[in-house]
N, C-alpha and C positions, 0 to 999 in steps of 0.2 A: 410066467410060471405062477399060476394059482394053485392057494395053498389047500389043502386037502379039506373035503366037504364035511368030514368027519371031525376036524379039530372043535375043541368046546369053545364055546364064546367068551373072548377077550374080558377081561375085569379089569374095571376101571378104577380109579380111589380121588376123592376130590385133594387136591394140593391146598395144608393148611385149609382157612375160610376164604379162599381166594374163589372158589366155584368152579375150579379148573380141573378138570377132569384128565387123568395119565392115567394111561395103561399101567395095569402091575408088572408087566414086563419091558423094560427098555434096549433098544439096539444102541450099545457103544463100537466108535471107529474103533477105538485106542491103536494100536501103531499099525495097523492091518490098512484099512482105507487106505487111498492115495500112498500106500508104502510098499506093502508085500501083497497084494489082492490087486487083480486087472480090475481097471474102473469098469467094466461090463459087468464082473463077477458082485461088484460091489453093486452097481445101480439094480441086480439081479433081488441080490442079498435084502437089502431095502425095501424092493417093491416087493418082496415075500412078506417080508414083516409088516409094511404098512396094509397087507391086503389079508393081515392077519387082524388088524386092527390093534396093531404095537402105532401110538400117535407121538410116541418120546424115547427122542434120538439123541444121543449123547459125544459129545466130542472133546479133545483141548486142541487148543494152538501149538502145543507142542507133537500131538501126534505128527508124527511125519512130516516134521517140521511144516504144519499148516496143510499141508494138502489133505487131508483127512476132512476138515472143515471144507476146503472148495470140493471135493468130491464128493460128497454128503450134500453141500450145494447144488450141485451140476444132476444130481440124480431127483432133489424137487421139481428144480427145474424141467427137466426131462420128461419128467411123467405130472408134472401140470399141478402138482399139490399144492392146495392153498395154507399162505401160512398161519391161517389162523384157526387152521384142524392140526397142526403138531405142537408139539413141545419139545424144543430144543436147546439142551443145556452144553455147555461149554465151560471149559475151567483157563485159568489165567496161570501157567508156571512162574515162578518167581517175583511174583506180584507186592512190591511195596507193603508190609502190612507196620501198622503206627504202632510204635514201640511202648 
């Protein structure tokens, strides 16, 4: 499914001085991927977005308890995306922090 010829061109913003370049808009799993969404609907959902020129894809390990992250996986994979055109953040639930 390609995304309509009419949408306005993706804006980007450099991350900090790092020269990294992110979409203003990001696709997050949160509990949907790998939970309540058919992985088809999801690997759909994504290649909409990355063919909108959305390059930052967001997930935790706790989505769906993990499947979120292999199914956000499994749809790079799929459609041949190299990993050094996205950005992909991840968060750590209940993560040690030093007191």
């Amino acid at each position: 499914m390609a995304p309509p010829e009419d949408l306005p061109k993706m804006t980007y913003r450099f991350l900090g001085r790092s020269g990294l370049q992110v979409s203003a808009i990001s696709l997050g799993g949160w509990l949907t991927y790998g939970g309540y969404t058919e992985q088809e609907k999801t690997f759909e959902c994504m290649k909409a977005a990355y063919d909108s020129g959305i390059n930052f894809f967001d997930c935790a390990e706790v989505y769906s308890n993990g499947k979120s992250e292999e199914v956000m996986g499994e749809a790079i994979k799929k459609y041949g995306w190299k990993r050094n055109d996205l950005v992909i953040s991840t968060k750590k639930y209940g993560a040690n922090t030093p007191s």
